[in-house]
C-alpha positions as CSV (number, residue, x, y, z in Angstrom):
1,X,11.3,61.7,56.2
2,X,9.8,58.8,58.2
3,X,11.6,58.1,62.0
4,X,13.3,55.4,61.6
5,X,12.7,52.8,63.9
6,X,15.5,50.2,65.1
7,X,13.9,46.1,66.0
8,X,16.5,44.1,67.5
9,X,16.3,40.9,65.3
10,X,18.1,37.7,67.4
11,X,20.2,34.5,65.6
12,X,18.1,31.6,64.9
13,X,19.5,28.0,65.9
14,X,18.7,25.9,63.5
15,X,21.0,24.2,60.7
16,X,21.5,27.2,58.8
17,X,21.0,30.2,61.2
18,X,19.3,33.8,60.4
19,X,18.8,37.0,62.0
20,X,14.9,37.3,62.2
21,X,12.3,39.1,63.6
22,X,8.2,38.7,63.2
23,X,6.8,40.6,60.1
24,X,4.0,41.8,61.9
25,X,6.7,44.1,63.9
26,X,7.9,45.4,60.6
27,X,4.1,46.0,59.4
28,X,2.9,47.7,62.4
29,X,5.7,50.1,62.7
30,X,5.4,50.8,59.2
31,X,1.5,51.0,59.3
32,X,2.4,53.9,61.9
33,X,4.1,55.9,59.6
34,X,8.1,54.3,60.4
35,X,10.6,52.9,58.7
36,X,11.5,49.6,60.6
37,X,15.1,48.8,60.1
38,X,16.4,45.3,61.7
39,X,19.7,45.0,63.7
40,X,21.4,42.0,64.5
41,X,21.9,41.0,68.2
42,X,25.6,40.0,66.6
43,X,28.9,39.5,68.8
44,X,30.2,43.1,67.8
45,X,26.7,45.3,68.5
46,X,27.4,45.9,71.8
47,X,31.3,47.6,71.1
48,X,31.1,48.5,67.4
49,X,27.7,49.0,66.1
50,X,26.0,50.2,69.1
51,X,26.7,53.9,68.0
52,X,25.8,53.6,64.4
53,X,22.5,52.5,65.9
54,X,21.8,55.5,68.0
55,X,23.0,57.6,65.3
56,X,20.6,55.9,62.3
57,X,17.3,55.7,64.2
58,X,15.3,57.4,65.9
59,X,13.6,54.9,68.4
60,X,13.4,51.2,69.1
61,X,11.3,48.3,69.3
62,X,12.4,45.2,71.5
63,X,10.5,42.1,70.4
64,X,9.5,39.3,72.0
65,X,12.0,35.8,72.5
66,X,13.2,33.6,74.5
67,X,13.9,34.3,78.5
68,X,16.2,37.1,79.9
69,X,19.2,34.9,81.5
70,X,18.2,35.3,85.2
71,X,21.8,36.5,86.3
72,X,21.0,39.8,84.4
73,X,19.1,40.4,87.3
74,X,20.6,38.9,90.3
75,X,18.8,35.1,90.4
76,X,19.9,31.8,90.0
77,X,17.4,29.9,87.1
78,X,14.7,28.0,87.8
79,X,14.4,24.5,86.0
80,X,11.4,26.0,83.7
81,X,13.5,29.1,82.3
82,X,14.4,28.5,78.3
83,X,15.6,29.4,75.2
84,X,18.1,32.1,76.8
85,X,20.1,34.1,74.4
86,X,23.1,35.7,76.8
87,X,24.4,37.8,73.6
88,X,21.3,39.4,72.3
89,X,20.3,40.0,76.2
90,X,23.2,42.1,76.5
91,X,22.9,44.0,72.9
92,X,19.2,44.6,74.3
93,X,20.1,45.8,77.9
94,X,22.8,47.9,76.8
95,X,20.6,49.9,74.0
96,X,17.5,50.1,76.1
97,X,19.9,52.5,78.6
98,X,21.7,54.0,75.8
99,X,18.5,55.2,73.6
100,X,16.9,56.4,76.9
101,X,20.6,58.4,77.6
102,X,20.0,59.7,74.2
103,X,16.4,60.8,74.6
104,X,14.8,58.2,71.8
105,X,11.8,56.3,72.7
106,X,11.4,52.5,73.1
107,X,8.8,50.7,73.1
108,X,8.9,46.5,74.2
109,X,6.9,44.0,73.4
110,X,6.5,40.6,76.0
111,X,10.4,40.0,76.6
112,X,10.5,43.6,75.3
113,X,9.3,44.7,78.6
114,X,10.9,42.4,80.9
115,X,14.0,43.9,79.1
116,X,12.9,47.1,79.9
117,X,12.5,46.6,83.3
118,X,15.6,44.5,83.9
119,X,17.9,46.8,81.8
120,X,16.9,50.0,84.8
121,X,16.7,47.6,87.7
122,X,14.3,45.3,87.9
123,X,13.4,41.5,88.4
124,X,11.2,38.9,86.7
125,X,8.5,36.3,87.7
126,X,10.8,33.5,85.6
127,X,7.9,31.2,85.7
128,X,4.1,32.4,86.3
129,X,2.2,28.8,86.8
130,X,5.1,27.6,89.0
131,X,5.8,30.9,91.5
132,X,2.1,32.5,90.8
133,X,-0.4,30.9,92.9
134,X,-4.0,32.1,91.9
135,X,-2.8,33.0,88.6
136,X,-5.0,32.9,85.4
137,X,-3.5,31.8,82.5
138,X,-1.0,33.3,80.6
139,X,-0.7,31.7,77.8
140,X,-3.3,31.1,75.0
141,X,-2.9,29.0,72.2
142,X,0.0,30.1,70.1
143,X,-1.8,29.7,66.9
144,X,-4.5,32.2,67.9
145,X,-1.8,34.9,67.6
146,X,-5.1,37.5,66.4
147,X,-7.1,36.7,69.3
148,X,-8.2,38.8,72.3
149,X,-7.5,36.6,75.6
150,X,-7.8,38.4,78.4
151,X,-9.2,41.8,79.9
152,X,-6.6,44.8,81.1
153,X,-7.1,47.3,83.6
154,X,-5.0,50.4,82.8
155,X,-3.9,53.5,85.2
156,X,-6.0,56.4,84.0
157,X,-3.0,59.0,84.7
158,X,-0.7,57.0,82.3
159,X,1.0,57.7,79.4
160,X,-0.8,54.2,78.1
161,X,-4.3,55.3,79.1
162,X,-3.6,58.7,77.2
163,X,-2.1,56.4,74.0
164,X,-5.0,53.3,73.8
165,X,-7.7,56.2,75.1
166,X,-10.5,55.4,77.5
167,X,-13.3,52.1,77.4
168,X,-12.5,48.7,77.8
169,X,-9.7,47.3,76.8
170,X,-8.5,43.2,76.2
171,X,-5.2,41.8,74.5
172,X,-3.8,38.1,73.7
173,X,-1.1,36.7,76.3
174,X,2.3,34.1,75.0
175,X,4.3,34.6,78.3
176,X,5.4,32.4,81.2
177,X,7.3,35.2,82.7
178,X,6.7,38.6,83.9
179,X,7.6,42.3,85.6
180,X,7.7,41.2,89.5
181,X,9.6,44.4,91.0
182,X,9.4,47.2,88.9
183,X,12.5,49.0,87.8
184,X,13.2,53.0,90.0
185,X,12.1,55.6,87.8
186,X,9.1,53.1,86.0
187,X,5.3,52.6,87.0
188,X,3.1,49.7,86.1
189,X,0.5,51.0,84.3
190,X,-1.7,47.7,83.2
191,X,-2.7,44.5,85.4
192,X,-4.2,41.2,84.5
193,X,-7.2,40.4,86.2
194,X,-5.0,38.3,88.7
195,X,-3.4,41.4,89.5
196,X,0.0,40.6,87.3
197,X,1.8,43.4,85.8
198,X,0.8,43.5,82.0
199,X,2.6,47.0,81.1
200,X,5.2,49.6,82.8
201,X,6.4,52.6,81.6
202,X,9.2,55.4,82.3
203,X,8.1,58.3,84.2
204,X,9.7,60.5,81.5
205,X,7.4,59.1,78.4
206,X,10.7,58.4,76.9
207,X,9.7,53.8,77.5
208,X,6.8,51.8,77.6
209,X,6.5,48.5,77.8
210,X,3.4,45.7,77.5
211,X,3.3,42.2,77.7
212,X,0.9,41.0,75.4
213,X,1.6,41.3,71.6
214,X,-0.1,44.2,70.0
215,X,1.9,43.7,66.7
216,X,-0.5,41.0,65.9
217,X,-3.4,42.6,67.0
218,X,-2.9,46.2,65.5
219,X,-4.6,45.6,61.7
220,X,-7.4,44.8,63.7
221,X,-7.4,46.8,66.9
222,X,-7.4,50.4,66.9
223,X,-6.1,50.8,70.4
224,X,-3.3,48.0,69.9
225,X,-2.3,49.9,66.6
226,X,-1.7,53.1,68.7
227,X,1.1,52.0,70.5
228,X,2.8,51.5,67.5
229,X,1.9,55.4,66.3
230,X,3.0,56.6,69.8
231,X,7.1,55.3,68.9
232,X,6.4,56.4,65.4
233,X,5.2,60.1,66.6
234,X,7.4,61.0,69.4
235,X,10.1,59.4,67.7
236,X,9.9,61.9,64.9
237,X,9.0,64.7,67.4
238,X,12.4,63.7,69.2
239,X,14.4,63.6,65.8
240,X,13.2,67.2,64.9
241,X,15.6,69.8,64.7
């Protein structure tokens, strides 16, 4: 059986709405041996559905989106945060610290892992070029979605290092926020060359969490594509009797 992997998919706003998520999510989970299966960030996940969706998969992917409402953790918004989504922030918070309670691994992607870090503790940057000085930029053309950007420097005792393996290693970048204080109980494992936190993850192996988008770099990119097979692996490790 294939671990079945659970992506938070949001409500669109236009005319006629529709929970979506990107199909390269669904193709590198499934590329990595998973069975993707979307849940909608609807008003009765948090109180209804949230158990069905610890019971049905095995792990979880939290995509990228729109900006974490600030008060989620403890700010007041600057003028450049945008496109906040209050309901599918709390259906995110709230299963990130259930799957963890319930030993299934997560993986986030860009507002995946501000998620992450948020949902155990931790605060954002809500706006790199306008609370950043010195930073390089952070965000590439958004039609290049297949394109390596900018260079990463990983911790060699990290889970990550052991998952994208050892040599250089560069990703894309479609963020204007980021990790600033990283959640108790995480480590940032990756940094920009500016020194900005580009990936943290729980001491326990059970989350990790990058900002750049490896989903649309993974056909491609070996390493990218591995991040994908670690959810897929020690989700079905996890789910073994």
């Amino acid at each position: 059986m294939k671990p079945v992997i659970g992506i938070v998919s949001a409500c669109t706003r236009e005319l006629h709405p529709a929970y979506t998520t990107g199909r390269d999510y669904v193709r590198a989970v499934e590329r990595a041996g998973g069975l993707a299966l979307l849940l909608p960030a609807a008003p009765n996940s948090v109180n209804e559905n949230m158990a069905q969706w610890l019971a049905m998969c095995d792990g979880f992917l939290m995509a990228g989106g729109g900006d974490i409402a600030p008060t989620f953790y403890a700010q007041s918004p600057l003028p450049q945060v945008a496109s906040t989504d209050r309901l599918r922030d709390q259906v995110e918070l709230t299963l990130c610290r259930a799957a963890v309670q319930h030993n299934k691994p997560v993986l986030g992607v860009c507002r995946g892992v501000q998620v992450l870090n948020v949902a155990f503790g931790g605060t954002l940057w809500q706006d790199i070029p306008a609370q950043c000085r010195g930073a390089i930029c952070h965000m590439q053309d958004r039609s290049a979605r297949g394109e390596l950007f900018h260079s990463l420097t990983i911790e060699q005792d990290s889970l990550l290092f052991r998952v994208m393996g050892a040599g250089r290693h560069e990703c894309n970048s479609f963020h204007h926020q980021a990790v600033r204080d990283v959640a108790p109980g995480f480590a940032a494992t990756a940094r920009t060359p500016d020194g900005m936190t580009e990936a943290i993850e729980r001491m326990d192996g059970l989350a990790l969490g990058v900002q750049w988008h490896p989903e649309n770099l993974a056909a491609e990119y070996a390493d990218h594509a591995a991040l994908f097979g670690w959810l897929a692996d020690t989700a079905k490790q996890r789910a073994a009797p």
